[in-house]
Backbone as numpy.savetxt, mean C-alpha at the origin, in Angstrom:
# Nx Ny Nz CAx CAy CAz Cx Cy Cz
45.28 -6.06 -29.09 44.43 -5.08 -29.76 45.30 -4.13 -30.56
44.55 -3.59 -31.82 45.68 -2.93 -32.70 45.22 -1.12 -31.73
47.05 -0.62 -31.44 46.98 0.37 -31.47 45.75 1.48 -32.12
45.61 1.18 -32.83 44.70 2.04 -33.57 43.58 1.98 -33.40
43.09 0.73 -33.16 41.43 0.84 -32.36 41.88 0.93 -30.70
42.55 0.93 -30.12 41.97 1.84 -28.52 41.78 3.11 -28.71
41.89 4.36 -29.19 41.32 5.10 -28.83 39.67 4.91 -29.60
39.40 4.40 -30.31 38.33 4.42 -30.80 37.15 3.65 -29.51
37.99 2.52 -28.90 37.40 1.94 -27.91 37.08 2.66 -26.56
38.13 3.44 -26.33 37.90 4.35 -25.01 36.93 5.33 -25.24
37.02 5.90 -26.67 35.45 6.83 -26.93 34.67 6.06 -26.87
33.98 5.50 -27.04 32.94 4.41 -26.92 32.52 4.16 -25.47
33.90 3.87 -24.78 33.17 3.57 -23.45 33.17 4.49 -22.47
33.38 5.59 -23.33 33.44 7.39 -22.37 31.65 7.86 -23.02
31.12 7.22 -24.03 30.10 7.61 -24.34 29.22 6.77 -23.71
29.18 5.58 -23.10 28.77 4.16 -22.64 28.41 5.14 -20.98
29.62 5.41 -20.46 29.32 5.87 -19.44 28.75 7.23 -18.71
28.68 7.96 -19.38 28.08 9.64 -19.58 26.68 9.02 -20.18
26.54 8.34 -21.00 25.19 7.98 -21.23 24.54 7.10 -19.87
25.35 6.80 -19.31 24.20 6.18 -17.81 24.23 6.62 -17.28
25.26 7.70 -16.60 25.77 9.00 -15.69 24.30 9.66 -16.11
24.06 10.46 -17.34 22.82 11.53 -17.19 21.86 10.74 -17.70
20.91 9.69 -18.00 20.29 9.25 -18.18 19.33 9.16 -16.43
17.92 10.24 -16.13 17.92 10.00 -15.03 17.13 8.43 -15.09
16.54 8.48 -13.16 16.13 7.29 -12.93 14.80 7.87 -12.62
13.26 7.74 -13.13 12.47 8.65 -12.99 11.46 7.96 -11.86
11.46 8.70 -10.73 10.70 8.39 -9.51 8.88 8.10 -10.33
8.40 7.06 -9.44 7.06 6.78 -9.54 6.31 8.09 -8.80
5.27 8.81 -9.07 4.86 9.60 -8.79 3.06 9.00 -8.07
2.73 9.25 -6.82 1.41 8.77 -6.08 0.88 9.84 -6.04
-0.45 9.87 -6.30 -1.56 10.76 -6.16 -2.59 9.72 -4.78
-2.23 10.50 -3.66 -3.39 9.87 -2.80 -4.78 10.83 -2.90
-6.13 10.64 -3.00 -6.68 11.22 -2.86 -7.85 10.51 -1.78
-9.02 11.87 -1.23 -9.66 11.84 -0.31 -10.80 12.28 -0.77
-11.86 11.26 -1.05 -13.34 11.55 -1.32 -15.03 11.28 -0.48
-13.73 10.52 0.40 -14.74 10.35 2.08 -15.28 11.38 2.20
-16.50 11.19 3.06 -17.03 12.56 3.61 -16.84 13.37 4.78
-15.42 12.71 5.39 -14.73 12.41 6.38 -13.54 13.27 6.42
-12.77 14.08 7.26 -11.29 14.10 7.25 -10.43 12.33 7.12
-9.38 12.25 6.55 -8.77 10.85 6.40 -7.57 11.87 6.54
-6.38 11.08 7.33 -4.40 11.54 7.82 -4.05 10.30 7.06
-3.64 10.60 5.49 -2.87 9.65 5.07 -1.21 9.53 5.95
-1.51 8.37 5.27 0.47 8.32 5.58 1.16 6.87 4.67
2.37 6.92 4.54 2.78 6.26 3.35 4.36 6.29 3.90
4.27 4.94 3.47 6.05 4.58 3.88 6.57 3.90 2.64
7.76 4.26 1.84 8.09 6.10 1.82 6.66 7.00 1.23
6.74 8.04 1.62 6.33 9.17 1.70 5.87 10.16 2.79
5.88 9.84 4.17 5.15 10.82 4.89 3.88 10.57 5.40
2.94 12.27 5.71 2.35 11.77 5.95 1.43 13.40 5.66
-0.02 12.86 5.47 -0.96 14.27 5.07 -2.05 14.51 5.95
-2.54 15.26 6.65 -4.19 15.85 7.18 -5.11 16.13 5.59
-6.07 15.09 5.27 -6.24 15.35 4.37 -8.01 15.38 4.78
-8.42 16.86 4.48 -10.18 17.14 4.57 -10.28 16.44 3.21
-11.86 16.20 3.33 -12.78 15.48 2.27 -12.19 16.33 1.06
-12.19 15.53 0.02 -11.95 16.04 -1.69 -10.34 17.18 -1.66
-9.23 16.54 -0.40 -8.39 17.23 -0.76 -7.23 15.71 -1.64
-6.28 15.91 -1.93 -5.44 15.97 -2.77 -3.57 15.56 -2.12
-3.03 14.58 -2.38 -1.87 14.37 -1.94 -0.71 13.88 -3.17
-0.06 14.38 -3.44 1.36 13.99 -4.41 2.74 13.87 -3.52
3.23 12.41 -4.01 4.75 11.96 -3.47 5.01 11.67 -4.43
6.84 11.61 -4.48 7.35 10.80 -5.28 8.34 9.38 -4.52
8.53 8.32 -5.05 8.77 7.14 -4.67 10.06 6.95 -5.71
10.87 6.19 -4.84 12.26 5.58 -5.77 11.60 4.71 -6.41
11.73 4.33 -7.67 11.53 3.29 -8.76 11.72 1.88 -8.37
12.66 1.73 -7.44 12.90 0.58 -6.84 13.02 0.42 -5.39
11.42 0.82 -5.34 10.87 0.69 -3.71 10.79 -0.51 -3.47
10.90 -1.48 -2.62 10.11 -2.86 -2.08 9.55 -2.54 -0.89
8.03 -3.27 -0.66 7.57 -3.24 0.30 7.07 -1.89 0.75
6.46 -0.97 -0.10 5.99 0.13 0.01 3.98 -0.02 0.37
4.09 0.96 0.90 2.42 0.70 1.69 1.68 2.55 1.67
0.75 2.63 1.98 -0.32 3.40 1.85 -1.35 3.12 2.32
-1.81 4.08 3.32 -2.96 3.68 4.02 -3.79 5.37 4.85
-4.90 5.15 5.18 -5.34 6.17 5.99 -6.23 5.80 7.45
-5.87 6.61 8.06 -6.20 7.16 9.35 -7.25 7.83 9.67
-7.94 7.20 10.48 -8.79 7.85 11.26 -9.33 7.91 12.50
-10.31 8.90 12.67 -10.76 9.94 14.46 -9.09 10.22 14.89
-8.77 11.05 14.17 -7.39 11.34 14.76 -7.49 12.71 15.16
-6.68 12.74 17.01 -6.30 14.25 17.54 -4.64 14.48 17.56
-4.74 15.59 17.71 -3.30 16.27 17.24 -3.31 16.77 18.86
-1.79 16.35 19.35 -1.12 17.14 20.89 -0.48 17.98 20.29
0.13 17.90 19.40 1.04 19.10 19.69 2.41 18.67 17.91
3.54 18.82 18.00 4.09 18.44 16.82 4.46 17.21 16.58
4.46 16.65 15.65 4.49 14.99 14.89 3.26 14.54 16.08
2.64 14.91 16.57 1.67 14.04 17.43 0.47 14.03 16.77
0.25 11.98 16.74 -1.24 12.22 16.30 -1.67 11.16 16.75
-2.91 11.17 17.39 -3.72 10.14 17.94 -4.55 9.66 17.46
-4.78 8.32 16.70 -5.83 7.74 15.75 -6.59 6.61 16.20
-7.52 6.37 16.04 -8.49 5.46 16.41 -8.36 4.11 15.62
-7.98 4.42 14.37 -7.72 3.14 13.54 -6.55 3.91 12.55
-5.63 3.04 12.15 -4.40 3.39 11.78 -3.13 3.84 11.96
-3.32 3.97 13.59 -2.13 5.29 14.68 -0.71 4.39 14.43
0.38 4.95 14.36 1.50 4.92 14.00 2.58 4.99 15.15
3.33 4.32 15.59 4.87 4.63 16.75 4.34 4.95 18.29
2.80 4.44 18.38 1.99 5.33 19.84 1.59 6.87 19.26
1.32 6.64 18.52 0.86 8.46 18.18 1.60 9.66 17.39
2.00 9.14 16.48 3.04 9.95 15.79 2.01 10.49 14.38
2.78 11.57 13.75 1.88 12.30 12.87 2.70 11.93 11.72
3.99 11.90 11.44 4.21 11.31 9.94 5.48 10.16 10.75
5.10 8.90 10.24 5.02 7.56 10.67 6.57 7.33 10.89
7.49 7.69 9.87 8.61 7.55 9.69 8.92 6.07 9.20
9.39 5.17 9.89 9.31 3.72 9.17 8.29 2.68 10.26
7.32 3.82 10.85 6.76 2.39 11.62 5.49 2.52 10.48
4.73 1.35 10.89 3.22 0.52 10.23 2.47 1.37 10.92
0.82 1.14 10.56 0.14 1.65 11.44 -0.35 0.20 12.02
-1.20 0.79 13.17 -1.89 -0.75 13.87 -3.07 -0.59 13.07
-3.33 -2.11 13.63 -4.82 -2.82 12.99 -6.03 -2.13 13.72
-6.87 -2.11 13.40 -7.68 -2.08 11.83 -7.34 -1.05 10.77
-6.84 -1.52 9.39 -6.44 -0.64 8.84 -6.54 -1.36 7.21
-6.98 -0.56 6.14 -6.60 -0.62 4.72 -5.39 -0.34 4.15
-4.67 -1.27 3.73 -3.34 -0.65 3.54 -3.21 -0.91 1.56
-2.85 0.14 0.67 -2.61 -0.11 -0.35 -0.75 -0.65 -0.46
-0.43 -2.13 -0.76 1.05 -2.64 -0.36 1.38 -2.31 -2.20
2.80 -2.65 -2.36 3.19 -2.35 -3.88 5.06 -2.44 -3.73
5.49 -3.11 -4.02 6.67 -3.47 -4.49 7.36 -3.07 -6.21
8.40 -2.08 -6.32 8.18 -1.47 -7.53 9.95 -2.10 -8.07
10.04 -2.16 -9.03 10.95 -3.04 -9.91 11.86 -2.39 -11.27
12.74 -2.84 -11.85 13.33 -2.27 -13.16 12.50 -2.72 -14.73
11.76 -4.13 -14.18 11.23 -4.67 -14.85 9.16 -4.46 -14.77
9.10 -4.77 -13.74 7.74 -4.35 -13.13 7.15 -4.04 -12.23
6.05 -3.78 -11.83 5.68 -2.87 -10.67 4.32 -4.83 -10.10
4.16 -4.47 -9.02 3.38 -5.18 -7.85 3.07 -4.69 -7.14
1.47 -4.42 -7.23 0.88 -3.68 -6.52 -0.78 -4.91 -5.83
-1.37 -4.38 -4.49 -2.43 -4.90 -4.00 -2.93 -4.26 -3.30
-4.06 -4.36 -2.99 -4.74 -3.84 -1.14 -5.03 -4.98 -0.47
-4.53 -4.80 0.91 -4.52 -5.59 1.63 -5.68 -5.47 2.75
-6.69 -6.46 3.27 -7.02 -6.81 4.62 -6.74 -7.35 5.34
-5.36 -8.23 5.62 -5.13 -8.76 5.99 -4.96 -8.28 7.60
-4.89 -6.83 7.87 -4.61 -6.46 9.17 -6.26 -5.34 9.31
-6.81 -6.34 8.34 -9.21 -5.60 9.18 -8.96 -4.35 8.01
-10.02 -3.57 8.31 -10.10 -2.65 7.22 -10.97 -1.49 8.08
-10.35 -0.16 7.39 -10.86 1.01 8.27 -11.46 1.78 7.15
-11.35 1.82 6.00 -11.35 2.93 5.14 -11.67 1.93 3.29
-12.71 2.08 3.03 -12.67 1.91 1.41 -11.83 2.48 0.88
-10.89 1.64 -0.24 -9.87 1.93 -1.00 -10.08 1.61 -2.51
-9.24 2.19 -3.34 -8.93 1.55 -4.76 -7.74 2.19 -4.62
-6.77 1.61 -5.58 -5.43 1.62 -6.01 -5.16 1.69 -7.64
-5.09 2.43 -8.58 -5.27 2.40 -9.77 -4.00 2.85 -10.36
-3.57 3.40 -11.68 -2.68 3.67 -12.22 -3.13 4.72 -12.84
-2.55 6.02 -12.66 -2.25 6.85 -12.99 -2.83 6.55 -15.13
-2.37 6.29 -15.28 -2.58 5.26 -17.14 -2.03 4.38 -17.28
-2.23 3.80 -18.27 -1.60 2.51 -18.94 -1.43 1.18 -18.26
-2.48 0.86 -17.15 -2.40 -0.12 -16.36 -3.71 -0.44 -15.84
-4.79 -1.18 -16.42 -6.14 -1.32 -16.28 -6.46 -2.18 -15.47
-5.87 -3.57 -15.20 -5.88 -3.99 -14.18 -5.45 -3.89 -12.77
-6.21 -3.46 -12.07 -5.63 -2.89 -10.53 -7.05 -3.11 -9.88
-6.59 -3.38 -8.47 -7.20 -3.71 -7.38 -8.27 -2.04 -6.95
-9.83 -2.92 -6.11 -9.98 -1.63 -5.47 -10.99 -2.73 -4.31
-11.26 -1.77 -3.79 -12.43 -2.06 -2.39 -13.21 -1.32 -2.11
-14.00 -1.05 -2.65 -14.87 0.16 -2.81 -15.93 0.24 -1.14
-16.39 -1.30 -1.13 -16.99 -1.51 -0.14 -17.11 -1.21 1.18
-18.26 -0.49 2.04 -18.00 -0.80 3.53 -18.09 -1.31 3.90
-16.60 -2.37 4.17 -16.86 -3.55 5.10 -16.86 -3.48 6.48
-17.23 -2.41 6.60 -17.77 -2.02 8.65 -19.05 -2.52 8.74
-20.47 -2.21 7.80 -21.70 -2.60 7.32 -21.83 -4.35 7.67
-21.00 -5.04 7.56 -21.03 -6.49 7.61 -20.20 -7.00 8.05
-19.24 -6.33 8.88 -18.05 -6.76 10.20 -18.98 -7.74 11.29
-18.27 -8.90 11.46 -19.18 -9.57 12.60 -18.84 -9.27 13.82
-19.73 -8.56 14.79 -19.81 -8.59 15.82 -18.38 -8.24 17.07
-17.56 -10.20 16.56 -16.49 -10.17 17.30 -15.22 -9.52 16.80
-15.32 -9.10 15.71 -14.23 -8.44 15.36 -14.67 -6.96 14.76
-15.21 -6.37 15.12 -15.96 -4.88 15.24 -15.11 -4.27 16.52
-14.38 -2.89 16.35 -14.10 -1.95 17.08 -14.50 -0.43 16.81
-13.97 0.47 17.90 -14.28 1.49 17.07 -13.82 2.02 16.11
-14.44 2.64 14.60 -13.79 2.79 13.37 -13.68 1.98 12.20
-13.03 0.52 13.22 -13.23 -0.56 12.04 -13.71 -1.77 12.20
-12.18 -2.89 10.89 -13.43 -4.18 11.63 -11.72 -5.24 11.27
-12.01 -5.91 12.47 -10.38 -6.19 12.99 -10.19 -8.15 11.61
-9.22 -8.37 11.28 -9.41 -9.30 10.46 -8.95 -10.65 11.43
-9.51 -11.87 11.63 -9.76 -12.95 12.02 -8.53 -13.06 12.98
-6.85 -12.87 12.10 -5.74 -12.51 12.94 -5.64 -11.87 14.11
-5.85 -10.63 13.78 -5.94 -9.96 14.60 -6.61 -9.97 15.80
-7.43 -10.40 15.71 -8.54 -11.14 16.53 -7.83 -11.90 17.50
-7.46 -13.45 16.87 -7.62 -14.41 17.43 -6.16 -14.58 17.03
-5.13 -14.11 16.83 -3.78 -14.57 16.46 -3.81 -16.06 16.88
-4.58 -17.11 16.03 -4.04 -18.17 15.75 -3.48 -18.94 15.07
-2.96 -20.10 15.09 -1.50 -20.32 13.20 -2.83 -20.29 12.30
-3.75 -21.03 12.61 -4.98 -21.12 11.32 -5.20 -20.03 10.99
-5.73 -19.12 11.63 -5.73 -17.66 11.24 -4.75 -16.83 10.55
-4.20 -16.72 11.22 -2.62 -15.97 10.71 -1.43 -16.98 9.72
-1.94 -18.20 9.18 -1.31 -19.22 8.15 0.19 -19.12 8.57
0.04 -19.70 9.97 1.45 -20.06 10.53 1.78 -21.51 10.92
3.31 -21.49 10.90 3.60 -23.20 11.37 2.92 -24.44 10.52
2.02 -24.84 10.88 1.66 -26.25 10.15 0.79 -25.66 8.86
0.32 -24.42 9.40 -0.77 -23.61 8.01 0.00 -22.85 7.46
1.63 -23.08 7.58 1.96 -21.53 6.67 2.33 -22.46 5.12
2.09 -23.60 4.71 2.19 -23.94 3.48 0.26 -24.02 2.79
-0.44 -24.50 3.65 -1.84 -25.04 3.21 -2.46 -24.02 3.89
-2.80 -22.84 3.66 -4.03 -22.19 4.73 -4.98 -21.72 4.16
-6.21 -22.98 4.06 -7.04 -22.24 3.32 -7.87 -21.22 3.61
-9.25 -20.26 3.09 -9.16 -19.52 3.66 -10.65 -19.85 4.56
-10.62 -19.03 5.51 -11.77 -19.27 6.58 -13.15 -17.99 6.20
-14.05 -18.73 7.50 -15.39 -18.23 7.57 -15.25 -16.50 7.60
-14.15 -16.07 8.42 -14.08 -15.02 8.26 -14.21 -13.82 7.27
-12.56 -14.91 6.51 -11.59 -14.45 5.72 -12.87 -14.38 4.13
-13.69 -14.97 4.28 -14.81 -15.13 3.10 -15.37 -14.19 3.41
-15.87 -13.30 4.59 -16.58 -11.91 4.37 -16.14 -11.34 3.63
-15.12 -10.66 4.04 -13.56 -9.63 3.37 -13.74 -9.96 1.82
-13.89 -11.57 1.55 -13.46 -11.74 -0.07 -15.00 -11.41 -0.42
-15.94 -11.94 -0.15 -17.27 -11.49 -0.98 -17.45 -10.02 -1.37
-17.10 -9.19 -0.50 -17.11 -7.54 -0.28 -16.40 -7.03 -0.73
-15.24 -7.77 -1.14 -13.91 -6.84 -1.53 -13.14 -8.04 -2.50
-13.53 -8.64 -3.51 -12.98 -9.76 -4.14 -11.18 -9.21 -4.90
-11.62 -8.56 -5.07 -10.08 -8.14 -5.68 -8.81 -7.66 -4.30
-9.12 -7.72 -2.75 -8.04 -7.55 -1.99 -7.73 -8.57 -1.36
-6.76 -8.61 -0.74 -6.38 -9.53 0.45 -7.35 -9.42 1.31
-7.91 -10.86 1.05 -8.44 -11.04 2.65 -8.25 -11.91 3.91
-6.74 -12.36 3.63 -6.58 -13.18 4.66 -4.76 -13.27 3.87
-3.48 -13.74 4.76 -2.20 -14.15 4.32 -1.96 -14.74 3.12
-2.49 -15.86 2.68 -2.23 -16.72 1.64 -3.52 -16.49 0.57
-3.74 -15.32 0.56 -4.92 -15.03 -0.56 -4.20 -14.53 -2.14
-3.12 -14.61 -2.40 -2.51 -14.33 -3.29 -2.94 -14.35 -4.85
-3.29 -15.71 -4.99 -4.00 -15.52 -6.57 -4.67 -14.79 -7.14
-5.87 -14.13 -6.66 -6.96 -13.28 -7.26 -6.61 -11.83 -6.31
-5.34 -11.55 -5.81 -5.49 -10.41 -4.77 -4.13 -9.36 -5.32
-3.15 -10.59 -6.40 -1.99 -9.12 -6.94 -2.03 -9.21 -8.57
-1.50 -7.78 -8.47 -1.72 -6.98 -9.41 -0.60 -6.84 -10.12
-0.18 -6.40 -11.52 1.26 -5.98 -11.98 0.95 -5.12 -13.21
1.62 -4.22 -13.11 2.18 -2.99 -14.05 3.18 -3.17 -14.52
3.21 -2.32 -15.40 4.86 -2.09 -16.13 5.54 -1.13 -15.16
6.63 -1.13 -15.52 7.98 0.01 -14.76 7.15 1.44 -15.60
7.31 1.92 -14.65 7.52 3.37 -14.55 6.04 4.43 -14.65
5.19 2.93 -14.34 3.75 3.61 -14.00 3.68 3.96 -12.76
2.80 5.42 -12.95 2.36 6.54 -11.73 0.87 6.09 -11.09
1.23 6.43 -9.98 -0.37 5.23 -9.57 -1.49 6.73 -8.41
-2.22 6.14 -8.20 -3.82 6.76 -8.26 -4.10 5.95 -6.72
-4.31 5.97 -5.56 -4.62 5.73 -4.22 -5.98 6.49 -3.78
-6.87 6.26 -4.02 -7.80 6.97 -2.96 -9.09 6.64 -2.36
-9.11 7.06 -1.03 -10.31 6.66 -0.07 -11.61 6.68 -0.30
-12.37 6.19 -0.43 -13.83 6.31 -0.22 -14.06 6.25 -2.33
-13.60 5.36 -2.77 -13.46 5.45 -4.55 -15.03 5.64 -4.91
């Protein structure tokens, strides 16, 4: 290289790198909201967790390159005392008030979403019964998105009815057919069940291998819209 172009080259790559140094990385921003007529205790991994009365209001922010991020709410929940919370459908670690990295148990609506440099993947899931009508939307610029507006407690059958919710076929009956394991985890089509969930709620998961008509995709760096009772 000629003397004379390295320094020209080292400016260049002193500007190369100060330009990615302050260039930030801008967190996805969630609006959960609550329009039940109900108290709903969101909680969200990452994010925490909220006591949220009817028509209140929740904002997190999320790393851009979350995987495997979830959203969901809680309910008939009592409070012992601090991080303690006792829920009827959705309860977290045996009773914890903001979840930290556990799930909640079944029966539960969970909004799932995997977020990217390139794009965002987002769904609602039944796959673990459903406690709470959901939609999942975008903030703007993203029109296709999942919701579940439906009460599928109204038409829960019988054997998979608890209190609060309505438990999904798995859960139930943890069998491979059910739960599309072992000989069903390539072919599982979907069952008698798993067809309530989809008539009522066509745009979520209603069973493991419901994938085609159940995800969703955004662009990077869309802010998304979560809330109960849509």
């Amino acid at each position: 290289m000629s003397p004379s172009l390295r320094p020209l080259l080292i400016s260049c790559l002193v500007i190369i790198l100060a330009s990615a140094i302050s260039t930030p990385i801008r967190a996805a921003t969630f609006t959960v909201k609550n329009q039940c007529g109900y108290t709903v205790w969101g909680a969200a991994l990452p994010g925490g967790a909220k006591e949220m009365p009817s028509g209140d209001t929740w904002n997190f922010d999320v790393d851009p390159s979350t995987s495997a991020g979830r959203v969901w709410g809680r309910t008939g929940c009592t409070s012992s005392g601090s991080n303690s919370l006792k829920c009827t459908t959705g309860d977290c670690g045996g009773g914890l008030f903001d979840c930290g990295t556990n799930s909640g148990a079944p029966p539960l609506t969970i909004a799932e979403y995997t977020l990217t440099n390139t794009q965002d993947t987002i769904d609602i899931s039944l796959v673990d019964g459903f406690n709470v009508p959901m939609s999942f939307k975008a903030a703007s610029g993203c029109d296709n998105t999942p919701s579940c507006a439906a009460n599928v407690l109204d038409s829960c059958p019988s054997d998979l009815k608890v209190d609060g919710g309505c438990l999904s076929a798995c859960n139930k009956y943890n069998t491979d057919e059910y739960c599309c394991r072992n000989q069903y985890e390539t072919n599982c089509p979907p069952n008698n069940y798993s067809m309530i969930f989809k008539n009522l709620c066509p745009q979520a998961y209603s069973y493991a291998k419901d994938d085609q008509t159940s995800t969703f995709v955004c662009p990077h760096g869309t802010n998304y819209v979560v809330t109960f009772c849509p």
